[in-house]
N, C-alpha and C positions, 0 to 999 in steps of 0.2 A: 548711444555713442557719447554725446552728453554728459552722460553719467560718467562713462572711465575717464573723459578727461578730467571731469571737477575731479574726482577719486584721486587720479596722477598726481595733478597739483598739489591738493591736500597735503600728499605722500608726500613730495618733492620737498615742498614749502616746512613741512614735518622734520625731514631729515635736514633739510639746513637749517635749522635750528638745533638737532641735536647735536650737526657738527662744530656748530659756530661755538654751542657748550662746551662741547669736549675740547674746542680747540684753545678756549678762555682758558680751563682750568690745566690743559699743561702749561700753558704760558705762564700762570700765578707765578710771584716767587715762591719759593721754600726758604722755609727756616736754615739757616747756615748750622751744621751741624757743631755741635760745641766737642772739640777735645777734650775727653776724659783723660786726668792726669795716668803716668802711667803706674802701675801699680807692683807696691813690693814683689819679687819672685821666694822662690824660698833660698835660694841662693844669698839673695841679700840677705834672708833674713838668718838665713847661717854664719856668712860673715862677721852678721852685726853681732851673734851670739858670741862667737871669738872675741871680738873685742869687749865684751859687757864681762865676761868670764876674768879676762887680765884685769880689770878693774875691780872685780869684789872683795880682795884684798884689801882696797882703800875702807870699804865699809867696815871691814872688821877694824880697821885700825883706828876708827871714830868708835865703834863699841868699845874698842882696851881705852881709850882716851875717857872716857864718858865711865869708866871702874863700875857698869852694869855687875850687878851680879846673878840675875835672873836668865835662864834660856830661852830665846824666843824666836821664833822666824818670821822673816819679812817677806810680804809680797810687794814688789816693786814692778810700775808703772812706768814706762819711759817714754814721752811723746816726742818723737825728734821732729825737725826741719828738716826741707829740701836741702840746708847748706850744714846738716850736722849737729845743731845746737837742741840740745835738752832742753824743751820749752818747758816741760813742766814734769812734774814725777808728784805720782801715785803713791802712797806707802800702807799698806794694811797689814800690821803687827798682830802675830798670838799672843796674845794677853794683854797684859798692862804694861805701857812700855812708857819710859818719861819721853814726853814732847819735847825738852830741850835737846834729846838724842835725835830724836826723828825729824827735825827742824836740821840738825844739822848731816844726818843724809841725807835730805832733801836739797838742799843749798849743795853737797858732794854731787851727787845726781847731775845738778842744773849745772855746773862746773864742769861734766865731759862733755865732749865732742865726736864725734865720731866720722867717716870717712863712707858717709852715704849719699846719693843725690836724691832721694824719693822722702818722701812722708810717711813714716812711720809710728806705731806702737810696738813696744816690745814688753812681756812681761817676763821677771825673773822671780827666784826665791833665794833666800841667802838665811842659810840657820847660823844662829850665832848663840854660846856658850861663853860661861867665862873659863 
């Protein structure tokens, strides 16, 4: 008889300890969950193609300024802000292209603006001839 009580206690004594554990660790705090910004749809990123479209016109019109004579395509880079602004532009030309052209769509680039709220990348191509 003896014996089931020591046993009982043991047990008892056993279990509130696991409970007093388990009851510690839902108490813990938790980490606050960080809001992930939210993220382009393709909608935007359709929008924003309309608008980069109405503009490749300006780039050709730094090629006829610049009397290139060579044909070459560009792949352009456009990192925008949350408020619209072209932080920076990407530019990787076929061939050999003079850097005073490519300096100044880049500078054309950083000069739009666009009418998004999100953080984006966008890439285009734009062939150009003389």
């Amino acid at each position: 008889m003896k014996k089931i009580i020591i046993i009982t206690a043991l047990l008892m004594l056993a279990l509130s300890f696991v409970s007093a554990n388990i009851q510690e660790k839902d108490s813990e705090p938790t980490a606050p969950e960080v809001e992930k910004p939210a993220q382009p749809s393709v909608e935007d990123y359709q929008k924003l193609s309309v608008e980069v479209k109405e503009r490749i016109t300006d780039i050709r019109d730094v090629y006829r300024k610049a009397k290139l004579n060579a044909q070459t395509q560009l792949t352009i880079t456009i990192h925008i802000t949350e408020e619209g602004v072209v932080e920076e532009a990407v530019i990787t030309p076929v061939g050999k292209v003079d850097p005073d052209f490519l300096d100044d769509v880049i500078a054309l680039c950083k000069s739009w603006n666009f009418n998004v709220d999100k953080k984006m990348a966008y890439q285009f191509k734009v062939k150009l001839h003389p």
